[in-house]
N, CA, C and O atoms as a Tripos MOL2 file, in Angstrom:
@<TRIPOS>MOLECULE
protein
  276   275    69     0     0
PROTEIN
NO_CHARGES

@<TRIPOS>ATOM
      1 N           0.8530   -1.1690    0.0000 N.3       1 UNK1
      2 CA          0.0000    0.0000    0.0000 C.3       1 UNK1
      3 C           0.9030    1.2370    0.0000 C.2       1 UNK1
      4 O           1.9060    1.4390    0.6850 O.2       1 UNK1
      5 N           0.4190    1.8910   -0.7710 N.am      2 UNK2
      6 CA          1.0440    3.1300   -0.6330 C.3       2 UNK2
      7 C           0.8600    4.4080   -0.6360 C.2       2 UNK2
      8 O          -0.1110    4.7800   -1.2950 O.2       2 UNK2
      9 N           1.6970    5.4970    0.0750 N.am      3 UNK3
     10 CA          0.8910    6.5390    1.0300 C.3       3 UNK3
     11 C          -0.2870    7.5480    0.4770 C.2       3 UNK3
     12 O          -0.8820    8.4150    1.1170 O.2       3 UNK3
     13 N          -0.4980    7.0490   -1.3750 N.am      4 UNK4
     14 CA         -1.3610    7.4930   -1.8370 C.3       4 UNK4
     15 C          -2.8100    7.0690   -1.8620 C.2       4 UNK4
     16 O          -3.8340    7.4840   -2.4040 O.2       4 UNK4
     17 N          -2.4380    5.9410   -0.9480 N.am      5 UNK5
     18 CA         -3.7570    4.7250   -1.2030 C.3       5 UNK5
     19 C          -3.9820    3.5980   -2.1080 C.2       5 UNK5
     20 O          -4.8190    2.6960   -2.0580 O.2       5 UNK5
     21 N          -2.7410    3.9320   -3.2240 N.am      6 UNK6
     22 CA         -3.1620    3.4310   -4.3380 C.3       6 UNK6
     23 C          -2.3800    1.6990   -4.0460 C.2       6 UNK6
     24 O          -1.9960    1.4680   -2.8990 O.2       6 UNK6
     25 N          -2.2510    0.8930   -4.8420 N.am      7 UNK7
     26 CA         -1.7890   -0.7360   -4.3140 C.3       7 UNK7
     27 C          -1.1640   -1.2750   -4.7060 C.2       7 UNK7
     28 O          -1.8210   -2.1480   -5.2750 O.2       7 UNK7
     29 N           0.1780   -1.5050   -4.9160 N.am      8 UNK8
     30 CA          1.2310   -2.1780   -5.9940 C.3       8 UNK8
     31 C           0.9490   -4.1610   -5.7240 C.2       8 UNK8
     32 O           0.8180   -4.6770   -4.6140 O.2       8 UNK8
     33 N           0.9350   -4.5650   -6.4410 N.am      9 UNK9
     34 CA          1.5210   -6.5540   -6.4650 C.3       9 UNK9
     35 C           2.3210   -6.0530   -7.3160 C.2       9 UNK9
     36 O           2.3830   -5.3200   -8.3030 O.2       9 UNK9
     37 N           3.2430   -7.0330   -6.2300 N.am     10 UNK10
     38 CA          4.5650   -7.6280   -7.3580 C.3      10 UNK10
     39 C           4.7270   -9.0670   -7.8860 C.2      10 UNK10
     40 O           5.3040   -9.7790   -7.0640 O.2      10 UNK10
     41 N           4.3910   -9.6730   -8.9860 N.am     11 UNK11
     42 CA          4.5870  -11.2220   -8.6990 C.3      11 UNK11
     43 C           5.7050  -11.5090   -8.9840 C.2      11 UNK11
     44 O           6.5400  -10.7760   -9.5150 O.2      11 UNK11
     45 N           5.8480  -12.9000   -8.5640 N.am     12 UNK12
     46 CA          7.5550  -13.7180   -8.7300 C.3      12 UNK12
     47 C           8.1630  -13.7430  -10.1720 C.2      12 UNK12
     48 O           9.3550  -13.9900  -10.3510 O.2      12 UNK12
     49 N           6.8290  -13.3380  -11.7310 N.am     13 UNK13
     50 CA          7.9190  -13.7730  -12.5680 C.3      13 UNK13
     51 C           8.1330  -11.9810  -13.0300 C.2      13 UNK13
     52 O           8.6400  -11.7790  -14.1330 O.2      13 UNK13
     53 N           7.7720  -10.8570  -12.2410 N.am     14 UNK14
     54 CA          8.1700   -9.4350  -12.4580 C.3      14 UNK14
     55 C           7.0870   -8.7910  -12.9860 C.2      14 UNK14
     56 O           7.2820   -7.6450  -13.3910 O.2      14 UNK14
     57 N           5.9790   -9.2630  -13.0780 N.am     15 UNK15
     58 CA          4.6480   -8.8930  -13.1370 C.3      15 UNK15
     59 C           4.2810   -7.4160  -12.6990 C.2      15 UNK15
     60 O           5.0600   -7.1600  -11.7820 O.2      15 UNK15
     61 N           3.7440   -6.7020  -12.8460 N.am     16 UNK16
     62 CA          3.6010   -5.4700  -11.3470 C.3      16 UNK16
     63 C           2.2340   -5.1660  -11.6170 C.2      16 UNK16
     64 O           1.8950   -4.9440  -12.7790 O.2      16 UNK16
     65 N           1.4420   -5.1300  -10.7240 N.am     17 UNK17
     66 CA         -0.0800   -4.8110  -11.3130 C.3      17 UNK17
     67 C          -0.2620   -3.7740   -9.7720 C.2      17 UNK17
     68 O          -0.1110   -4.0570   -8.5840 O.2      17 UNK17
     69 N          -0.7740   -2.0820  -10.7090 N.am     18 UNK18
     70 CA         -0.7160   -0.8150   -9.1830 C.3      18 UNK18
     71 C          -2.3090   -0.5290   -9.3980 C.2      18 UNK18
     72 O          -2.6850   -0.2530  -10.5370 O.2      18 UNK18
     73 N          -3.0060   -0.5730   -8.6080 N.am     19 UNK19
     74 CA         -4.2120   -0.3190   -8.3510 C.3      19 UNK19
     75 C          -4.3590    1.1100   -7.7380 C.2      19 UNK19
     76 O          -3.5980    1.4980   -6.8510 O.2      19 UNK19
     77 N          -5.5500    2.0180   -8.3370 N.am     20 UNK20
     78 CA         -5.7140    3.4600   -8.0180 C.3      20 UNK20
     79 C          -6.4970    3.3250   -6.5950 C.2      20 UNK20
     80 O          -7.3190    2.4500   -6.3240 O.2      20 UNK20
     81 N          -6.0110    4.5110   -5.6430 N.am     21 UNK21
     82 CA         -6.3910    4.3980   -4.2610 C.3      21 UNK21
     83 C          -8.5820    3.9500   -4.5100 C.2      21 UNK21
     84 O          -9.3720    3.3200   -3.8070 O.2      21 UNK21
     85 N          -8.7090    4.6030   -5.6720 N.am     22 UNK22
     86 CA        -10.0400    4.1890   -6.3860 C.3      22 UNK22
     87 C         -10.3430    3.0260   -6.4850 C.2      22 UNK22
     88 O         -11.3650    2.5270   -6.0120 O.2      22 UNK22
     89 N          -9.6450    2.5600   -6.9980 N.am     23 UNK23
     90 CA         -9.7800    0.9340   -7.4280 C.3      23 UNK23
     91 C         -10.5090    0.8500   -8.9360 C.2      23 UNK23
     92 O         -11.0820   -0.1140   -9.4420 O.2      23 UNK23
     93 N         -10.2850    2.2180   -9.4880 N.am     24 UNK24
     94 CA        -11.1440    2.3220  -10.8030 C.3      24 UNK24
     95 C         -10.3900    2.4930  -12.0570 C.2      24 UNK24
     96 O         -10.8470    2.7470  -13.1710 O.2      24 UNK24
     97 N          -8.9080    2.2770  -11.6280 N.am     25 UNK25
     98 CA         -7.7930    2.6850  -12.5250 C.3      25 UNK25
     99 C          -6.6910    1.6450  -12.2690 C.2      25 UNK25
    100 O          -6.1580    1.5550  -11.1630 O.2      25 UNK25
    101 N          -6.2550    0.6230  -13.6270 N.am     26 UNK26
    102 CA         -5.5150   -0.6390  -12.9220 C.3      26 UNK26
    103 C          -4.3940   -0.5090  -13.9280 C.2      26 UNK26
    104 O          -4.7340   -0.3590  -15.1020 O.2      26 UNK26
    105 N          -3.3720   -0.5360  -13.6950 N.am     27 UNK27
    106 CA         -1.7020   -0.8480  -14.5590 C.3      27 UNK27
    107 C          -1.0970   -1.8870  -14.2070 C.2      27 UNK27
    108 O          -0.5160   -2.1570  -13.1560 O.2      27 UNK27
    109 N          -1.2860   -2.5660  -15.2960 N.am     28 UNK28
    110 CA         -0.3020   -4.2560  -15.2150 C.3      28 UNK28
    111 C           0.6550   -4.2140  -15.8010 C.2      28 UNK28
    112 O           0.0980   -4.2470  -16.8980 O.2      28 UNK28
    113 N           1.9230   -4.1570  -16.1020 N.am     29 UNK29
    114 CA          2.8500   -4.0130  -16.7620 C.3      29 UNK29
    115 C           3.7040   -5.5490  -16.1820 C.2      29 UNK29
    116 O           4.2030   -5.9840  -15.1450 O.2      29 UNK29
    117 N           3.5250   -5.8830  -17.2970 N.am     30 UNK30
    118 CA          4.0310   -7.2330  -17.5900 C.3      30 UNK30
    119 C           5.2960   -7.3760  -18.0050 C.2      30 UNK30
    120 O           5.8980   -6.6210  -18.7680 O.2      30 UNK30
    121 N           5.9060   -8.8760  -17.2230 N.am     31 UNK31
    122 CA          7.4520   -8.8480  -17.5970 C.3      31 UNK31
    123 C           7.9060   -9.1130  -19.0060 C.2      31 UNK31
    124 O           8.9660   -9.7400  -19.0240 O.2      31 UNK31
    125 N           7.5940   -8.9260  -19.7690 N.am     32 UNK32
    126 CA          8.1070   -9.0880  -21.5420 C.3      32 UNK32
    127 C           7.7280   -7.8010  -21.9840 C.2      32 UNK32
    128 O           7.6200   -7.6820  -23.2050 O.2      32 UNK32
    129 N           7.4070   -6.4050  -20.9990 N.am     33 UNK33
    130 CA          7.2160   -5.0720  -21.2840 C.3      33 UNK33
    131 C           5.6810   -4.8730  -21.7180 C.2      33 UNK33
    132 O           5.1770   -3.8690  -21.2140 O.2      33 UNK33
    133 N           4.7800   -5.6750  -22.6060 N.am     34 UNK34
    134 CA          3.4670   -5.2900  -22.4870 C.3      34 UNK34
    135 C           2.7120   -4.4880  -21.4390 C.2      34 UNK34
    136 O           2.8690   -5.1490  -20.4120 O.2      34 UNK34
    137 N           2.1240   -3.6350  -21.2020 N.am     35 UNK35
    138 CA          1.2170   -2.8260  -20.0830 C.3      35 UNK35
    139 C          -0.0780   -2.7780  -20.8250 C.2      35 UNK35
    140 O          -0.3260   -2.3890  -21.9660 O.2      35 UNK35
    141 N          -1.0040   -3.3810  -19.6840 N.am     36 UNK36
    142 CA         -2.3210   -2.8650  -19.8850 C.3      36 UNK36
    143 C          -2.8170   -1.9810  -18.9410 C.2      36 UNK36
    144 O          -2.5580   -2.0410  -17.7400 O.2      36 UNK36
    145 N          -3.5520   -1.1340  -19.4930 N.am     37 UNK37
    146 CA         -4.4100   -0.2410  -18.4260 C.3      37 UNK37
    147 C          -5.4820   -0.4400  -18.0710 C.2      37 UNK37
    148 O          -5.8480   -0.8260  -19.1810 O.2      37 UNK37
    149 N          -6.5490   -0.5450  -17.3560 N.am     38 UNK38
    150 CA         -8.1110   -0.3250  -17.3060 C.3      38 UNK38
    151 C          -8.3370    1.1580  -16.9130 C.2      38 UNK38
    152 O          -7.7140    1.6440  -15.9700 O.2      38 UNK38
    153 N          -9.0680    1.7460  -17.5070 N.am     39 UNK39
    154 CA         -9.3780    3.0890  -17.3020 C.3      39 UNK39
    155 C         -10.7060    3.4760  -16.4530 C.2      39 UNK39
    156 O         -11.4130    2.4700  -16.3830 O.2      39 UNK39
    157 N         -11.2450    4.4900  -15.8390 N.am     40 UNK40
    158 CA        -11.7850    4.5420  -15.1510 C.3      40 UNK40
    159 C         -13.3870    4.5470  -15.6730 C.2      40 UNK40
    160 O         -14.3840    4.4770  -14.9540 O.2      40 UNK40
    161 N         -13.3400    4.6410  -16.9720 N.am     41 UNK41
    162 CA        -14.9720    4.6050  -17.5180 C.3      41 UNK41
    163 C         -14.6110    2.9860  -18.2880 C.2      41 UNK41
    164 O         -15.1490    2.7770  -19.3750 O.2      41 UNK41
    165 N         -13.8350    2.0500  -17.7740 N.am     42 UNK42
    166 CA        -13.6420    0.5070  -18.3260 C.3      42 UNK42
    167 C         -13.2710    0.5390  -19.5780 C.2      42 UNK42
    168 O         -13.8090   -0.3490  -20.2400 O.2      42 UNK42
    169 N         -12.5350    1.2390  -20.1810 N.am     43 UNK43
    170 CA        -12.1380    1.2490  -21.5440 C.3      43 UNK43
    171 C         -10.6260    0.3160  -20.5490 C.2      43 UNK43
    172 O         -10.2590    0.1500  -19.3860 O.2      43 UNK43
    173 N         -10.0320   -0.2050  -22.5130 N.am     44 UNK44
    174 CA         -8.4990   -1.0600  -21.4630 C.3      44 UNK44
    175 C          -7.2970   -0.6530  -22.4600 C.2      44 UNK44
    176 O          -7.2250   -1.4840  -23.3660 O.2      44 UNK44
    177 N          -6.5300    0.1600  -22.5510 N.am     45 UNK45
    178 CA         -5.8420    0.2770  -23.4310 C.3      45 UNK45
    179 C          -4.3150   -0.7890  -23.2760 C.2      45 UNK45
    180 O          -3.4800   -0.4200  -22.4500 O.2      45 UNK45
    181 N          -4.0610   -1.9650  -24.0290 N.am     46 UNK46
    182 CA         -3.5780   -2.6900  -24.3900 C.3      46 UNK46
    183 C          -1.9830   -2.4800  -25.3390 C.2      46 UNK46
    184 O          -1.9600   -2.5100  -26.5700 O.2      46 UNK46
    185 N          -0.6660   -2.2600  -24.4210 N.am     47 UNK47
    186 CA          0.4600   -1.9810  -25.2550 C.3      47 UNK47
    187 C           1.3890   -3.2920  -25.1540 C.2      47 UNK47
    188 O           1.8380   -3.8100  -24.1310 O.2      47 UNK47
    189 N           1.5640   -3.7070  -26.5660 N.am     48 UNK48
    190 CA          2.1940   -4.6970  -26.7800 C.3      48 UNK48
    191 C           3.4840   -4.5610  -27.3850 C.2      48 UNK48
    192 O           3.6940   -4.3170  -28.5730 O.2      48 UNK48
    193 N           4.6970   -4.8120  -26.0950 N.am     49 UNK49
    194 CA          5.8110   -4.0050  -26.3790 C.3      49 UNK49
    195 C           6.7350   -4.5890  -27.7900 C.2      49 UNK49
    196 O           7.4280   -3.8120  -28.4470 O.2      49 UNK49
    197 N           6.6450   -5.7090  -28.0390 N.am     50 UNK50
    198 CA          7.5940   -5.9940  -29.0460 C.3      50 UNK50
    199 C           7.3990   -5.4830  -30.6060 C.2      50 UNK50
    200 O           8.3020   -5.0810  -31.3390 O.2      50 UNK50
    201 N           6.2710   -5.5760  -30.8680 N.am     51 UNK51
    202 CA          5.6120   -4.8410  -31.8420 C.3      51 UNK51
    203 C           5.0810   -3.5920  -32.0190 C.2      51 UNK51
    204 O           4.5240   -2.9840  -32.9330 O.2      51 UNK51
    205 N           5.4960   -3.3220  -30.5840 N.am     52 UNK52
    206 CA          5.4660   -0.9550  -30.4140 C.3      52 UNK52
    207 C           3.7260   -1.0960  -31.4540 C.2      52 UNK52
    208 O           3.4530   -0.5280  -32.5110 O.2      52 UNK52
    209 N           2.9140   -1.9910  -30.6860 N.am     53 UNK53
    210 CA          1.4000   -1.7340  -31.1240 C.3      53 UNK53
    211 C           0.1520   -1.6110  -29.9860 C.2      53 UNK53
    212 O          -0.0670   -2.5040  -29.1680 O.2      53 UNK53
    213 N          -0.4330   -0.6710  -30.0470 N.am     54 UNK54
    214 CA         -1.4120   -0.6170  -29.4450 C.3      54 UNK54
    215 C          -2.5980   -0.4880  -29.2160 C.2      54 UNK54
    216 O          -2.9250    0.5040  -29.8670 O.2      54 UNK54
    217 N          -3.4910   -0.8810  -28.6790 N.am     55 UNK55
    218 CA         -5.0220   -1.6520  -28.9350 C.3      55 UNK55
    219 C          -5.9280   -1.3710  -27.8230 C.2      55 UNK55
    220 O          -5.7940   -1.8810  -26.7110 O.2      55 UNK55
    221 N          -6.9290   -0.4810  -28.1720 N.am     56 UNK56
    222 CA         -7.6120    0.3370  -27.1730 C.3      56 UNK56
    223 C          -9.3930   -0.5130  -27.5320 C.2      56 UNK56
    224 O         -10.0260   -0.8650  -28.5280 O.2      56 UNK56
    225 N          -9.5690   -0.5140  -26.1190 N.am     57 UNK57
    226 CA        -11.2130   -1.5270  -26.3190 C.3      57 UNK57
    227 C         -11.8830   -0.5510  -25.2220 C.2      57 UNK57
    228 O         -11.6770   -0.3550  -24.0250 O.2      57 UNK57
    229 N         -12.9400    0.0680  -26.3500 N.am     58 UNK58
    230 CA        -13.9640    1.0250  -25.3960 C.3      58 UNK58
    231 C         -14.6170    0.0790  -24.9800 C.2      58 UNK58
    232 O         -14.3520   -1.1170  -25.0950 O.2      58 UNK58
    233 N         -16.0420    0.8660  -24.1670 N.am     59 UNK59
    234 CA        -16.9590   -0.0720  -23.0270 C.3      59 UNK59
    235 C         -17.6070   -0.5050  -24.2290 C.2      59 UNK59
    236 O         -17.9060   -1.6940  -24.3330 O.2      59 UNK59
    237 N         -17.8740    0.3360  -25.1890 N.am     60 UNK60
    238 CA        -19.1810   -0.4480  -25.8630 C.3      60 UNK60
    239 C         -18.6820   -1.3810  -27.2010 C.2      60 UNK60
    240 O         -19.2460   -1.4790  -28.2910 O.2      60 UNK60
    241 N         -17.4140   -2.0390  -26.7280 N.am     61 UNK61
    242 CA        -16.8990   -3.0150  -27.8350 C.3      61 UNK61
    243 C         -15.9400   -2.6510  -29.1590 C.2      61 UNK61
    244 O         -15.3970   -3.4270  -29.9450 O.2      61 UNK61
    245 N         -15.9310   -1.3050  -29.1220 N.am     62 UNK62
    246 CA        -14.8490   -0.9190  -30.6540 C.3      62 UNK62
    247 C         -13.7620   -1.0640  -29.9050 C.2      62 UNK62
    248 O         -13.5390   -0.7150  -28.7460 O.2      62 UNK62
    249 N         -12.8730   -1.8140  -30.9720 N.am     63 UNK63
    250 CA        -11.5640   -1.5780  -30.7630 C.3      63 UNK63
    251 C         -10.6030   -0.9510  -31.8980 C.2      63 UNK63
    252 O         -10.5640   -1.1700  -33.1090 O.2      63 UNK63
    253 N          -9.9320   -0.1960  -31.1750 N.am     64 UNK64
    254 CA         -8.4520    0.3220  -31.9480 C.3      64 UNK64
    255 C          -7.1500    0.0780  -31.9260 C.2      64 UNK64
    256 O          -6.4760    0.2280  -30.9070 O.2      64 UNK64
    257 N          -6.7630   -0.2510  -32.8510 N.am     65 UNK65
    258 CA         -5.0980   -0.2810  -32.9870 C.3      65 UNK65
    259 C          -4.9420    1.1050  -33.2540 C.2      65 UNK65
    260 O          -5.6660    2.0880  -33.4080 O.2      65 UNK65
    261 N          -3.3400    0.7320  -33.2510 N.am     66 UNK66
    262 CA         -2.3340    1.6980  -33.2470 C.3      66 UNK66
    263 C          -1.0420    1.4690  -33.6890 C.2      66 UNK66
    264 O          -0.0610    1.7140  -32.9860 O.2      66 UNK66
    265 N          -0.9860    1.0640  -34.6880 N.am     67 UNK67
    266 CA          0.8270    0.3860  -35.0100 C.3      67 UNK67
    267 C           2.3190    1.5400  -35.0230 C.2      67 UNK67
    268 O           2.2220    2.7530  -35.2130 O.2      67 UNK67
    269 N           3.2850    0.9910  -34.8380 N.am     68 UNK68
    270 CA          4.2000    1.6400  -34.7480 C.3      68 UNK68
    271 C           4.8260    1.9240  -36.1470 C.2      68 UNK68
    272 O           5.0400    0.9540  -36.8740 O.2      68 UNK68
    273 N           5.1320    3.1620  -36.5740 N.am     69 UNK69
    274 CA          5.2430    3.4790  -38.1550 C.3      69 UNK69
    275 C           6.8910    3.3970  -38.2150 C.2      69 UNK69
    276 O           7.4790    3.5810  -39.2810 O.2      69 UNK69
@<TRIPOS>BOND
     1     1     2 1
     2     2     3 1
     3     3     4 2
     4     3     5 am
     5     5     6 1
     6     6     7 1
     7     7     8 2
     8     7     9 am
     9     9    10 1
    10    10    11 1
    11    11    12 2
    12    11    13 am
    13    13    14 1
    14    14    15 1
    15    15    16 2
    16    15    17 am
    17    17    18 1
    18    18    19 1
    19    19    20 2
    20    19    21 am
    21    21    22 1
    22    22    23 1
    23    23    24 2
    24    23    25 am
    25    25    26 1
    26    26    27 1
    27    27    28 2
    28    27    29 am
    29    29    30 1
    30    30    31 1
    31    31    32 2
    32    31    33 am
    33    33    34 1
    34    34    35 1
    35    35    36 2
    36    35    37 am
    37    37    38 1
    38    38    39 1
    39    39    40 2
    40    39    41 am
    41    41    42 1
    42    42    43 1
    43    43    44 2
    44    43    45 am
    45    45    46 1
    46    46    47 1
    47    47    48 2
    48    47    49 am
    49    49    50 1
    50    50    51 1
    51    51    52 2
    52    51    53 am
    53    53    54 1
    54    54    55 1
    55    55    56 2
    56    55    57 am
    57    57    58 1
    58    58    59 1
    59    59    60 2
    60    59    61 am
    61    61    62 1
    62    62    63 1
    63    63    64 2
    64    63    65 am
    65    65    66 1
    66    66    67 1
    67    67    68 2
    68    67    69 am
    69    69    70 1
    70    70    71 1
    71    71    72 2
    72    71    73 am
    73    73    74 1
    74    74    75 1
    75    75    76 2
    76    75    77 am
    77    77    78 1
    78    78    79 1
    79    79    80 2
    80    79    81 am
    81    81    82 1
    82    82    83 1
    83    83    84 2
    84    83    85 am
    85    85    86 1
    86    86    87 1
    87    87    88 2
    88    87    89 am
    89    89    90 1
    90    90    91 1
    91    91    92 2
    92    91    93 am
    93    93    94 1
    94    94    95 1
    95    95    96 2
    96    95    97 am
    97    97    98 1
    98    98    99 1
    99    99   100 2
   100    99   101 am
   101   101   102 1
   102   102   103 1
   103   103   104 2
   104   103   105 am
   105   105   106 1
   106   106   107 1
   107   107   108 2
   108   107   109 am
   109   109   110 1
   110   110   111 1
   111   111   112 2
   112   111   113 am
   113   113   114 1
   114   114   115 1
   115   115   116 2
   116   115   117 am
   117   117   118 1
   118   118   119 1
   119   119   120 2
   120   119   121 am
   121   121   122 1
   122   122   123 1
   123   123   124 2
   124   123   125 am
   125   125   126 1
   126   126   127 1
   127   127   128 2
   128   127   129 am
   129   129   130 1
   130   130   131 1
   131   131   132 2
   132   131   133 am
   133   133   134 1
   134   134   135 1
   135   135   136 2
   136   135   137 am
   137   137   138 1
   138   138   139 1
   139   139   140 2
   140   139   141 am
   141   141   142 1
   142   142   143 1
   143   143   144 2
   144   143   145 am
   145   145   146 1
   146   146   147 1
   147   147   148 2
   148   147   149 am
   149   149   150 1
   150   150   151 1
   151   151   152 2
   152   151   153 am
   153   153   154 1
   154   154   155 1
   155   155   156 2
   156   155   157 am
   157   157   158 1
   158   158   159 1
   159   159   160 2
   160   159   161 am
   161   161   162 1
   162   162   163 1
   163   163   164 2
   164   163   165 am
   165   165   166 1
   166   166   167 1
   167   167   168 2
   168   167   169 am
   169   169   170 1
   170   170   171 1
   171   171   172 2
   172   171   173 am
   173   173   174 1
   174   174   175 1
   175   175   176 2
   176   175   177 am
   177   177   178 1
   178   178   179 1
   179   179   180 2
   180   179   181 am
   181   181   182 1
   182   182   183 1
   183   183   184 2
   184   183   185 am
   185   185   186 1
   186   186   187 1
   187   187   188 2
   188   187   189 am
   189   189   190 1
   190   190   191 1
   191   191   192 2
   192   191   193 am
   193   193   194 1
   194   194   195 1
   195   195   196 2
   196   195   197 am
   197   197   198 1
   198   198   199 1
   199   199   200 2
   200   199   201 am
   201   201   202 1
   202   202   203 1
   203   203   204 2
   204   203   205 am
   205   205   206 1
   206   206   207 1
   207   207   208 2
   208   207   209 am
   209   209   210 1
   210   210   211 1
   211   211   212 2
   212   211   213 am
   213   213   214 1
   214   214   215 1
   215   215   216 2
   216   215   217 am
   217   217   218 1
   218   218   219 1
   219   219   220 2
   220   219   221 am
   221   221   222 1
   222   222   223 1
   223   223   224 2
   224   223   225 am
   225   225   226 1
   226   226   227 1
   227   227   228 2
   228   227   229 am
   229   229   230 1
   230   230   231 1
   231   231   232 2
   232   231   233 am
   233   233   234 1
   234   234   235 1
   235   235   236 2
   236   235   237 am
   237   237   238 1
   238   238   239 1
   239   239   240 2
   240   239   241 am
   241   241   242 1
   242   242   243 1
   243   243   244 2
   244   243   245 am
   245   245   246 1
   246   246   247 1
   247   247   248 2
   248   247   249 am
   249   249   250 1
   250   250   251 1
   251   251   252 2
   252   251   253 am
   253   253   254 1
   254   254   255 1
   255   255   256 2
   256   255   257 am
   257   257   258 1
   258   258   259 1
   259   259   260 2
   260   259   261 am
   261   261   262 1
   262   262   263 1
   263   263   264 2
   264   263   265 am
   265   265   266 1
   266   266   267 1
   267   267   268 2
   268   267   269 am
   269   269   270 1
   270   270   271 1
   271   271   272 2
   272   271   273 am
   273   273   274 1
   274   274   275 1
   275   275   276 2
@<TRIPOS>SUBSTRUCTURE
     1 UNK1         2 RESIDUE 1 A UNK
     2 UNK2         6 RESIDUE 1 A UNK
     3 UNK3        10 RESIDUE 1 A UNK
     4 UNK4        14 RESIDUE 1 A UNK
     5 UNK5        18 RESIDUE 1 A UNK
     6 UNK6        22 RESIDUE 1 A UNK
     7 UNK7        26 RESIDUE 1 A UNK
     8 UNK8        30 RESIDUE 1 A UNK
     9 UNK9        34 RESIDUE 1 A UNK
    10 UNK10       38 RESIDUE 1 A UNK
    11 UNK11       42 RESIDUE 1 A UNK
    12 UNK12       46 RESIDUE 1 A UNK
    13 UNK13       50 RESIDUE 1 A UNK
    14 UNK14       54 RESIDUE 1 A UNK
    15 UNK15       58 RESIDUE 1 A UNK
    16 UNK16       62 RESIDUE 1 A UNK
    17 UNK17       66 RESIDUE 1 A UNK
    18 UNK18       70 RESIDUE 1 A UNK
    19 UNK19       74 RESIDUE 1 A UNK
    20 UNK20       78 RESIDUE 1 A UNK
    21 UNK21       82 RESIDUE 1 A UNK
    22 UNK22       86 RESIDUE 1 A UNK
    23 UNK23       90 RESIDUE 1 A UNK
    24 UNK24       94 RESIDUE 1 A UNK
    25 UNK25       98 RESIDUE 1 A UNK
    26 UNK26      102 RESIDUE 1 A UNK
    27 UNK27      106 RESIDUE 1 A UNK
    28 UNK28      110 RESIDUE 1 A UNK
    29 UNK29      114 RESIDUE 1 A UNK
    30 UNK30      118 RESIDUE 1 A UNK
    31 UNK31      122 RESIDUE 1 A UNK
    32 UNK32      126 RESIDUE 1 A UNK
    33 UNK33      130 RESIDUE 1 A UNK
    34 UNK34      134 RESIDUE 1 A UNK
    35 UNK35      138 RESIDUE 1 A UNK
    36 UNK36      142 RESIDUE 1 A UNK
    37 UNK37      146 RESIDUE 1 A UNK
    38 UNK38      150 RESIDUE 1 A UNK
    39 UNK39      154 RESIDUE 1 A UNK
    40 UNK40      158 RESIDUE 1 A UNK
    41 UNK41      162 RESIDUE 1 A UNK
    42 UNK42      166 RESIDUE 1 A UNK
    43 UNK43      170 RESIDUE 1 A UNK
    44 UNK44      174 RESIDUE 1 A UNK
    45 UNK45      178 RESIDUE 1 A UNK
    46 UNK46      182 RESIDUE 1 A UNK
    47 UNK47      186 RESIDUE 1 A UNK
    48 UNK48      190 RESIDUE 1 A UNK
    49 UNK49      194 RESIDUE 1 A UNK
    50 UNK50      198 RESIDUE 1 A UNK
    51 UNK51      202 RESIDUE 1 A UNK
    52 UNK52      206 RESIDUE 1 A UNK
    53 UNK53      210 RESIDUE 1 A UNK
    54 UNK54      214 RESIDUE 1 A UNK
    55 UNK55      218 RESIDUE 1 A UNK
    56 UNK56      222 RESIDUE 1 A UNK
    57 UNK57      226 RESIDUE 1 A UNK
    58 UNK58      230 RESIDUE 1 A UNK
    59 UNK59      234 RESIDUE 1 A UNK
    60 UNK60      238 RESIDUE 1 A UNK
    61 UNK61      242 RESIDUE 1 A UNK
    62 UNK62      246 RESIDUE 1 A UNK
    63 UNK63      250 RESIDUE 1 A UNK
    64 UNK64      254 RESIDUE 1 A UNK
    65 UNK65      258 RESIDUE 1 A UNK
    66 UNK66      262 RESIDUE 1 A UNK
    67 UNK67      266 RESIDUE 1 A UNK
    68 UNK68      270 RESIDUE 1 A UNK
    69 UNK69      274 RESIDUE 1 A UNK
């Protein structure tokens, strides 16, 4: 916990998932560099580090890429 409220896990294979003192805002940043977000109106924006691409899923089902040029 931390003094913002907000909540770090760390897992064993370097995982890190920080939770907003909210609990309405989530960052997983994964050990092969991928990070996902959940955002606070549930959209999840999705960065997939090896391919510098990224993939955003609103609430009501569209999704977007984003490729790296």
């Amino acid at each position: 916990m931390n003094p913002d409220g907000s909540r770090v896990v760390v897992f064993p294979n370097g995982t890190r998932k920080t939770t907003a003192a909210d609990g309405k805002s989530v960052v997983i940043a994964f050990f092969n560099g991928d990070v996902k977000q959940v955002k606070p109106d549930q959209s999840v924006v999705y960065y997939y580090a090896e391919t510098k691409t990224t993939q955003t899923t609103h609430p009501n089902g569209l999704e977007v890429l984003h490729f790296a040029k």
